[in-house]
Structure formats: structure tokens, C-alpha cells
C-alpha positions in Angstrom: -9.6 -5.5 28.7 -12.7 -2.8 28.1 -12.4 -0.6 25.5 -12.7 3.1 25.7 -15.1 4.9 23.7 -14.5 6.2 19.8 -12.6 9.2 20.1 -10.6 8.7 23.1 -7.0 7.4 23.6 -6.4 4.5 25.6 -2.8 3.7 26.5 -2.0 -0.1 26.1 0.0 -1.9 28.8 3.6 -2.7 28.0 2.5 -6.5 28.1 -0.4 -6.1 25.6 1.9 -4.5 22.7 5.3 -1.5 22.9 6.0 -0.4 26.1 5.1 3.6 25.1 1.4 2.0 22.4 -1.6 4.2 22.3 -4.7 3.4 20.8 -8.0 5.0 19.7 -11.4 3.9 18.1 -12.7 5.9 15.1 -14.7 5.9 12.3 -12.8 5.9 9.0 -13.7 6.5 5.1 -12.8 3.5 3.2 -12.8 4.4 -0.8 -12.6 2.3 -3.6 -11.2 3.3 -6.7 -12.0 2.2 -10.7 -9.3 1.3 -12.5 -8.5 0.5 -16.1 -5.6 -0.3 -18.1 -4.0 -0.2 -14.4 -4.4 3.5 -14.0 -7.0 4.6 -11.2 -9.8 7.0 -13.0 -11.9 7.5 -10.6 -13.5 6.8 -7.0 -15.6 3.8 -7.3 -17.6 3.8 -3.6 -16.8 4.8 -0.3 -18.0 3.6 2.7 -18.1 4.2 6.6 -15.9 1.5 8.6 -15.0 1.4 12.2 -11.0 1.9 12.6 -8.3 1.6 15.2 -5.8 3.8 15.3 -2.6 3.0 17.0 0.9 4.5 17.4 4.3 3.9 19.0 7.2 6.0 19.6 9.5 2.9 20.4 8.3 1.2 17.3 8.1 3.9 15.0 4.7 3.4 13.3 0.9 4.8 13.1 -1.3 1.9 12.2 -4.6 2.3 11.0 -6.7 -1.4 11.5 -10.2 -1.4 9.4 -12.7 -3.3 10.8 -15.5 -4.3 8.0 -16.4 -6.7 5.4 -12.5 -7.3 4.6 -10.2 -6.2 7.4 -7.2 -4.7 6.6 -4.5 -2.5 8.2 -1.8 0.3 7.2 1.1 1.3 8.7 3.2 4.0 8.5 6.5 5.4 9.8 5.7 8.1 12.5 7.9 10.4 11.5 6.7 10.8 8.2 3.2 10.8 9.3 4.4 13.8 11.6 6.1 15.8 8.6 3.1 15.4 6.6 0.9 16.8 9.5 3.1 19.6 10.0 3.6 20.8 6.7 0.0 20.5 6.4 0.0 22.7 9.2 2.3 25.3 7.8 0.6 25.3 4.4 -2.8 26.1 6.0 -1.6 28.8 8.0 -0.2 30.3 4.7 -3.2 29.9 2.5 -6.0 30.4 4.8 -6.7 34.1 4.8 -7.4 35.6 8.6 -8.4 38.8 10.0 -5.8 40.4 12.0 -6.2 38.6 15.2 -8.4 36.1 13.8 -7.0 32.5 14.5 -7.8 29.3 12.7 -9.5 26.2 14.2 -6.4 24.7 14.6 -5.0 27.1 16.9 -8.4 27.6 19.1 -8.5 23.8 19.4 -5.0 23.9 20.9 -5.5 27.2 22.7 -8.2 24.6 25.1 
């Protein structure tokens, strides 16, 4: 199995994972935090780490795998994921002030 390269989706066979799995290498920002007395109070470091992304439908998740000094993944349920985006969506639209007729980067990158 090759990989693709970062920033493009590769669809998994049904045989390798869920029958509708995606996948895509990226670059991610992993950040420490400082903590004391069990409260976070700051950012402690943050570092570049290669990531894989990876979502199903079927299964319900977005996974996000870190690949680094200490591996880890997080996973998510997709639907909240896909509130979150959209209501990040919506709130940008609001707050963003545009020229009449002006559209935002969002809407140019889907307008491709």
C-alpha cells in the first residue's frame, strides 16, 4: 500500500478499515500546556508533528493519529466535528466584515 502525498485524500479499501474510510497525511501542531494545582496556565511548547487524519461515515469518527516522539491519537464523533465546523462557518460569515460583493476565502476556495 503507497501512500499519497500530505495533503491529499486517499480512500482506504473496505478490507484495510470501514467500508466508506478516508485518509489524509498532514502536518499538525502538537502543544503542551503548564499546569499547576491541576489548572492549565499556560502553553508550555508546541511542536510540528506529522498527523494522519482519518474519517468514516459508517463508523462515525474523525481520528487524528500523531506521529512523533510519543504517538498518540484522538477521535471524535463526526457529527460533532461537523457542527463545530459549521457554526464556525456561520460565525465567520457574521463577524468578518466584507465589501458588498466581496466574498471570504472560504467561499472562493469552494467557488474552485
Amino acid at each position: 500500500m503507497s501512500q499519497k502525498p500530505e495533503g491529499t485524500v486517499r480512500r482506504v479499501p473496505a478490507g484495510e478499515g470501514a467500508p466508506d474510510g478516508v485518509e489524509m497525511m498532514a502536518k499538525c501542531t502538537v502543544t503542551n500546556f503548564t499546569v499547576r494545582k491541576e489548572k492549565v496556565t499556560g502553553i508550555g511548547s508546541q511542536a510540528l508533528a506529522n498527523c494522519k487524519m482519518m474519517a468514516s461515515f459508517e463508523n462515525g469518527v474523525v481520528s487524528i493519529s500523531v506521529r512523533g516522539g510519543r504517538p498518540f491519537m484522538v477521535s471524535v464523533r463526526l457529527d460533532e466535528v461537523m457542527a463545530l465546523l459549521k457554526e464556525a462557518a456561520d460565525y465567520n460569515m457574521e463577524t468578518i466584515p466584507r465589501e458588498n460583493g466581496e466574498k471570504n476565502k472560504e467561499e472562493e476556495r469552494i467557488n474552485e
